[in-house]
C-alpha positions, 0 to 999 in steps of 0.5 A: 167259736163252734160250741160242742152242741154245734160240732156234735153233728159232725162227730157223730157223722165221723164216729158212724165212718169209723165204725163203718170202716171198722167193719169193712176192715174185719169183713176184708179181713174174714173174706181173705182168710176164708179165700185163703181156706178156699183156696183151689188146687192151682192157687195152692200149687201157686202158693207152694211154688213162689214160697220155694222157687220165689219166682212165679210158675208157668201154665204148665207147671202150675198144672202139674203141681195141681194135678197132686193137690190136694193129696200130695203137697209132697209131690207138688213141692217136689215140682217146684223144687226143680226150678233152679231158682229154689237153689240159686235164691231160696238156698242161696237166702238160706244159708248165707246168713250161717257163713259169717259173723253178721249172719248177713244173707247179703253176701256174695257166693261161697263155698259153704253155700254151695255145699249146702246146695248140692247136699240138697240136690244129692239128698245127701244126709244133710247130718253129714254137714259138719262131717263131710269132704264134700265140696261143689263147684260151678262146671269148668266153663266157670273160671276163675278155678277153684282156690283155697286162696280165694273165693273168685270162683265162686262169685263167678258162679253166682254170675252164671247163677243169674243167667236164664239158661242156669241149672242145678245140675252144674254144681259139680261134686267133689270133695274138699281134700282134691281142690284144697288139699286139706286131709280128708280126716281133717275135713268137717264139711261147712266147718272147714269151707274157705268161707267158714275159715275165712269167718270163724278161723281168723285171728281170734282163739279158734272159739268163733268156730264153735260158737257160730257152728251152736248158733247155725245148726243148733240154733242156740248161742252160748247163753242158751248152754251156760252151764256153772256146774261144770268143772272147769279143768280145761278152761284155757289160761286166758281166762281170768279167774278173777276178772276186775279182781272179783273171782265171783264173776268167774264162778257166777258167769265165765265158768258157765261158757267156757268150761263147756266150750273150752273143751269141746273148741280143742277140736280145732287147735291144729287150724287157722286162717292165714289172712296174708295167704287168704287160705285155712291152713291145717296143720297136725304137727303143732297145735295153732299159736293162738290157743296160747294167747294170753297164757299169762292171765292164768298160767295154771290154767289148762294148755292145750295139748293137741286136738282131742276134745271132751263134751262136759255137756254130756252130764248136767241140765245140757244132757237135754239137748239130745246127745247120741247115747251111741257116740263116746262124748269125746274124741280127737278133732273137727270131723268127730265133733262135727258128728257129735254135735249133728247127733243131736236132737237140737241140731235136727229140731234146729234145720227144721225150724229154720226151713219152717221160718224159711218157707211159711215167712214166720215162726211157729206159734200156736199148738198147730204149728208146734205139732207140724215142727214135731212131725217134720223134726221126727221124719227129718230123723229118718233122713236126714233129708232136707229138701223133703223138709222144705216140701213138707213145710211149703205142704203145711203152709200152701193155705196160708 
């Protein structure tokens, strides 16, 4: 048996090891962070270039973004923003996740995405999103067509996307009323795209709208907004008031969600998603069938007359999330909501965050990065401009 005073040897040779290694790992860690400070124009404009396009730059448009660094970040980003790929990839990556209930980037193309892309390239105010009659479509060389029963196109799209010759500038502008026929009063932008329908319209009581539109542009989801002061005179009758026989819970927790959303998801009552037809289907004669589902769980709760909304989060510690003193808090379907909620300041702080996690590959988090968000948040403001948004981000990250 090895005594300890024989094997002493040898533990003092492996403790001196550690601590050498110990210290190679800190000293690599100070050089990395040293050439990142030190980093020179072309290794910036590098940096910029594979966080927005995700694909390495040419000789030449390296030097082209150089030639801006350091003064103008903005400009540099601005190069790089030309390669198609900053739309087929990076907005492709970016929105995806806000079209279905998984919020899973892996989907194929759709509409809702590409809406977000063309908004971008057009620097159309990007609070026009839940609003707009926008649509974009790949050129006609791309068939299938266009359809509001299916999503062919758009997959097909994709495929054109991939060859090496794409560009941007394909994505042809239209509007949603002329490919699907939907009333332009009762377009909203990514609300009423196929994929959204398809996502959020289906079966259900129209509520996943409202909730996935919080999650998406405002990046708060219904927790976040509970709010068990608020009266709750237009709870629909599917609630139960006493849930399991204990009106407790009601009072203590499913008052806090729905007497807020209750009224706001009224917005949405003249739509659907007909699986069998694969098509949204709007219609103003009626309110939708399934804002009655359940009406016997709480016949006195509140039945749904038609489309006009309320926003009770106007008042009470909600008023926080920023609400436009210019807007009435109410009105009468998806469009005039849609307008309501992008007034916001939580929906505008919102894009900015993502764009900031999207473009630095991680979250804010130090009193720097909180400071950064704040400045993007306030010219965003002024705009609405999204693609400067993706500059200023990849400006502020280009060292790291």
């Amino acid at each position: 048996m090895i005594s300890r005073m024989q094997f002493a040897p040898t533990l003092a040779f492996l403790g001196s090891h550690v601590s050498l290694w110990r210290i190679f790992v800190v000293v690599a860690l100070l050089n990395c962070s040293a050439s990142l400070a030190l980093a020179g124009p072309r290794e910036q404009a590098a940096r910029i270039h594979d966080r927005l396009a995700g694909v390495p730059a040419d000789e030449a448009t390296l030097d082209a973004m150089a030639a801006s660094l350091p003064a103008n970040p903005t400009a540099a980003a601005n190069i790089a923003m030309d390669n198609p790929s900053f739309y087929a990839v990076t907005l492709k990556n970016f929105a995806a996740p806000w079209t279905n209930r998984d919020q899973n980037p892996f989907v194929p193309l759709n509409d809702y995405v590409t809406l977000v892309m063309g908004m971008v390239r057009d620097d159309v105010p990007f609070d026009q999103i839940l609003t707009t009659d926008l649509l974009y479509t790949g050129p006609a060389s791309v068939t299938p067509a266009p359809s509001p029963a299916s999503n062919a196109h758009f997959e097909a799209l994709e495929r054109r996307m991939r060859d090496p010759g794409f560009d941007q500038d394909e994505l042809v502008q239209t509007t949603q009323t002329a490919v699907y026929g939907t009333p332009a009063n009762a377009t909203a932008g990514a609300m009423t795209t196929r994929a959204a329908a398809e996502a959020f319209f289906v079966a259900g009581t129209n509520r996943a709208m409202f909730r996935f539109t919080l999650m998406n542009h405002m990046c708060m989801d219904l927790e976040q907004v509970l709010d068990t002061s608020i009266p709750p005179d237009r709870i629909r009758q599917d609630v139960s008031r006493s849930p399991g026989g204990d009106s407790r819970v009601f009072m203590n927790n499913c008052v806090g969600c729905h007497a807020g959303m209750d009224p706001l998801a009224q917005a949405f009552a003249y739509y659907n998603f007909d699986a069998t037809s694969g098509r949204m289907v709007y219609d103003s004669t009626a309110v939708h069938p399934k804002y009655f589902n359940n009406d016997a769980t709480f016949p006195d709760g509140f039945v749904t007359p038609d489309d006009s909304w309320h926003n009770h989060w106007r008042q009470g510690q909600n008023a926080v999330i920023g609400w436009d003193d210019n807007l009435p808090g109410q009105g009468a379907g998806a469009k005039s909501l849609g307008a309501e909620l992008a007034a916001t300041d939580a929906f505008a702080q919102c894009q900015v965050k993502k764009v900031f996690k999207a473009v630095c590959l991680r979250d804010p988090v130090d009193a720097n990065d909180h400071g950064q968000i704040a400045t993007m948040t306030n010219a965003f403001k002024g705009a609405y401009n999204l693609k400067q948004t993706f500059a200023q981000a990849a400006g502020y990250c280009m060292g790291q």
